[in-house]
N, C-alpha and C positions, 0 to 999 in steps of 0.2 A: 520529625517535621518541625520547623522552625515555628510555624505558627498551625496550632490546634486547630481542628475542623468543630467551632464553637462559634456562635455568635460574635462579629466582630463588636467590638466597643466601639460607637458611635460617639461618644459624648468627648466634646472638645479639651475639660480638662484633664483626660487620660492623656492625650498626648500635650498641652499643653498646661502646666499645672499653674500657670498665673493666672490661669481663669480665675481660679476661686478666688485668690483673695479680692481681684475686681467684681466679681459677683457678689462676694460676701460686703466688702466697703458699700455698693449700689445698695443692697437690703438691709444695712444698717443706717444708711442713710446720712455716711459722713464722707462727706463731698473733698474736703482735705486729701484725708486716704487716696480716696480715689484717683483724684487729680494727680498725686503723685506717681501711684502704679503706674498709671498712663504715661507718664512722662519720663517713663524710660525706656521707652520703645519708639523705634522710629514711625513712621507714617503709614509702612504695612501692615505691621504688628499691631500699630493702634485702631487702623482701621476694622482689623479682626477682630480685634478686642470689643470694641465698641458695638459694634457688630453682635456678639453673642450676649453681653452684659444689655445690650436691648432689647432680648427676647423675652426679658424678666416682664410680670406682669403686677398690674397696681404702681407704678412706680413712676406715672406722670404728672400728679400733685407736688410728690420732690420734686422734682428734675424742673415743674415750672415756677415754684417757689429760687430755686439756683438760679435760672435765667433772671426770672425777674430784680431780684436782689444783685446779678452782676450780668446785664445784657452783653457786656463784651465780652464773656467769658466766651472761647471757641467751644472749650470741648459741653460746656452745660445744653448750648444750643443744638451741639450735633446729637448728644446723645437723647436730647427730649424728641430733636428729626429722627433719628434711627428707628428709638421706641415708638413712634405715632406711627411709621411703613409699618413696622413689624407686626404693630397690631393691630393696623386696618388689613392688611395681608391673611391673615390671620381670620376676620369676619369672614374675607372676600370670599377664603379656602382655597384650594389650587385645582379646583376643576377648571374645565374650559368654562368659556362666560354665559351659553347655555344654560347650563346648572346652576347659575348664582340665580338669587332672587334680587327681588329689583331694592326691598331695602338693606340686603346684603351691600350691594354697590352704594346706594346713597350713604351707610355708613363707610363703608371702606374709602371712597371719594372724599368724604368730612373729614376724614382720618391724615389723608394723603394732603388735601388743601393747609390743612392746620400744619403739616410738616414742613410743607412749603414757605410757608408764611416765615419760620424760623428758621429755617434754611438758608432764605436769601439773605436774611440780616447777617447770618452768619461768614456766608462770602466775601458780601459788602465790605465786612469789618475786618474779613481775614482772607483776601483770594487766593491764599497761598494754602489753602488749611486741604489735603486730599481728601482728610477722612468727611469734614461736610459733601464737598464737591461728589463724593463716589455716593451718598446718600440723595442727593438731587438727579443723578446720572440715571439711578434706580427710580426715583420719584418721578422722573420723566415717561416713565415707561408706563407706571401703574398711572399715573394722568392722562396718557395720550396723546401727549403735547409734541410728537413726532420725531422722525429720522434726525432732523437738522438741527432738532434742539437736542437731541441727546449729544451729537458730536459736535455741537458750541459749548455745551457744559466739560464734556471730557477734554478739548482742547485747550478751555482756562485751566483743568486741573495740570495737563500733562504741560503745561508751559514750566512749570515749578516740579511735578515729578512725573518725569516723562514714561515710565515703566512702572506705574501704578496698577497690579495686577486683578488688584479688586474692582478699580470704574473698569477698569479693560472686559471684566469677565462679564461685568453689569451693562456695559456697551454692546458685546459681543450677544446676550441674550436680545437685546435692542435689535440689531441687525436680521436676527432670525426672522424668514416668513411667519410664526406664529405671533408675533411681534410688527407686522407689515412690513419686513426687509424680505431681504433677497438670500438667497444660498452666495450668491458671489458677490455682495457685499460682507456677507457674515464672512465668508470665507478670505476675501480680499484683508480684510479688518483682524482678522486671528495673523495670518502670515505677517502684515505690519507690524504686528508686537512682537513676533517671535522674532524677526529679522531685524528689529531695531533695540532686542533687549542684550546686554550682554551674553558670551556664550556661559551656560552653567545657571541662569537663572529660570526663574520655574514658567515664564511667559508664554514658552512653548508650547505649555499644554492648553492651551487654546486653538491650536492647531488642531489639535486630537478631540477639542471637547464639539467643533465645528461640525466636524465631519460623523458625532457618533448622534449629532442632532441633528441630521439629515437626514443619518442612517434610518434610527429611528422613531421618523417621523413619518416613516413610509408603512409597509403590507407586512407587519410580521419580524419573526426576529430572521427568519432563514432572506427576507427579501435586505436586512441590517446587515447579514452576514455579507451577501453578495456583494454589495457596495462597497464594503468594509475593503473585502479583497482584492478591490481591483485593484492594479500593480500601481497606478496615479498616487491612490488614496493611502496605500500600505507602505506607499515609500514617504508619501509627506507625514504619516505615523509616527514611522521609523527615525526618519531626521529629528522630526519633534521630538521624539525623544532623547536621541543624540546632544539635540545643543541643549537637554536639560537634564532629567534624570540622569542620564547616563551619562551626563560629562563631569570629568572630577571635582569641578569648581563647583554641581550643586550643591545646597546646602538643605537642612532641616529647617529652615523659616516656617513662620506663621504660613500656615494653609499647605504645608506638604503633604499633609495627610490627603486632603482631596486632589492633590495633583498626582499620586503615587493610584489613588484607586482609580482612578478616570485614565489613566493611560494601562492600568492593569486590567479594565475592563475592556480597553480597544485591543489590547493586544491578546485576549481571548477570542472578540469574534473573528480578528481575524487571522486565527490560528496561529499566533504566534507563540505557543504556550509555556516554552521556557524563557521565556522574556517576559509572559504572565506571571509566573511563578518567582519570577526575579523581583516582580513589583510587592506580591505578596508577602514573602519574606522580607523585605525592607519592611512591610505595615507591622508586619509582628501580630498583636491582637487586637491593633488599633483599624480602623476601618473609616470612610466617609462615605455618607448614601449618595454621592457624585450623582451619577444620571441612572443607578440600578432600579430603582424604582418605575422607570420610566415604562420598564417591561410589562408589571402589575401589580407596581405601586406597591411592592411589598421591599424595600431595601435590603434588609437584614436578609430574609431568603435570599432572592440573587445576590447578593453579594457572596454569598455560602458557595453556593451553588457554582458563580463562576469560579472562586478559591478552588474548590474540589474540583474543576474541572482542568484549572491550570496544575497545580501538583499532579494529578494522575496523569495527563498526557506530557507533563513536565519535566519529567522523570524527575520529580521530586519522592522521594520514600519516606 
């Protein structure tokens, strides 16, 4: 078996080993370093980057001493915006809003305003910059500042990079009714990225991540299944996956890991299992908690759990 029935490895720099040394540059606190790492990756890569190297904690004293000392720097701005989401997100927790206490929200709201504030300078100064832009995209969501603001912020972004997967995926959660969209806005909005990216890039699976946030936003996993399977649903799946995993021209980019587990997880429920097993073996022992948690919030088990369940009906041995 290509990949062991063990705990997948969640953590980014298994599959991605330039984590560290941007993690390590961040908690040492030389900004040079850093800058540099960054700067040799394109606008995807950097946005992921920037992305994980934000979930570091204690580390918004540097980041506002860099802004302050060089306000036009793009990347000091975005990363101090990334890190303020990340850890009023963090206060907020990811219950429904229910469960928050009231000054859970005023902090997380303090958190999110202050990221704002440096966000917009950021634009202002660089509106070509994706990785701010995909950070305000997300800030739009946690503010509540609505449908039309999110798709005036991702439209500045996609003016300059039109297949930017991460506002896309950060718009796409926008769209979702738990978010006060629609299924067929969410839905309308995933097919525009996959039909306007090239074929072989990873944009498709938004297609896939749409429809398994529908599924299971409903009665259970058996009412996910049924949806899953209808012939509609199983064929824009299947295409999704065509113009991307399974076309020769994709590639291992920044964020394949969660693109390879979110369509290995659709093609479990609905019973597609050697096509599951096909996504599993590409991960290896690498893993991303995509949407398994969404079951009962335990990732690592369902993620087990649907592996073992694609190799045994997979005819994987």
């Amino acid at each position: 078996m290509p990949a062991p029935l063990a705990p997948p490895n969640f953590e980014p720099s298994a599959a991605y080993p330039e984590v560290t040394p941007v993690r390590d540059a961040l908690a040492a606190g030389d900004w040079p370093a850093l800058r540099a790492l960054l700067a040799q990756h394109d606008s995807n890569a950097r946005t992921f980057l920037v992305g994980v190297a934000a979930e570091a904690e204690g580390v918004e004293p540097f980041l506002r001493t860099v802004v302050t000392e060089d306000p036009d720097d793009a990347l000091a701005g975005t990363m101090l915006g990334a890190h303020l989401i990340r850890a009023g997100w963090r206060i907020r927790s990811s219950y429904r809003a229910q469960y928050v206490s009231r000054e859970q929200f005023a902090q997380f709201h303090d958190h999110l305003r202050r990221a704002e504030q440096v966000l917009i300078d950021v634009t202002a100064r660089h509106p070509d910059d994706a990785t701010a832009w995909t950070q305000r995209i997300t800030n739009c969501r946690g503010l509540e500042l609505g449908q039309a603001e999110a798709r005036r912020r991702y439209d500045r972004l996609a003016q300059h990079h039109p297949h930017h997967l991460p506002a896309q995926a950060s718009l796409l959660q926008q769209f979702c009714p738990k978010w006060s969209g629609t299924w067929e806005r969410a839905h309308g909005f995933a097919r525009e990225c996959a039909e306007g990216a090239p074929p072989g890039a990873p944009n498709a699976v938004l297609v896939a991540e749409a429809h398994l946030e529908q599924a299971l936003d409903g009665d259970g996993l058996e009412a996910a299944r049924t949806y899953l399977r209808s012939p509609q649903v199983r064929q824009e799946i299947n295409d999704a996956a065509h113009r991307s995993v399974r076309h020769p021209d994709f590639r291992h980019v920044h964020g394949w890991v969660w693109v390879r587990s979110l369509f290995a997880m659709a093609f479990v429920l609905i019973e597609e299992y050697a096509a599951a097993a096909e996504q599993f073996q590409a991960l290896g022992p690498l893993g991303d908690e995509a949407m398994f948690g969404y079951i009962d919030g335990d990732h690592s088990k369902q993620f087990q759990r649907f592996r073992a369940e694609a190799y045994r009906k997979g005819g994987v041995a």
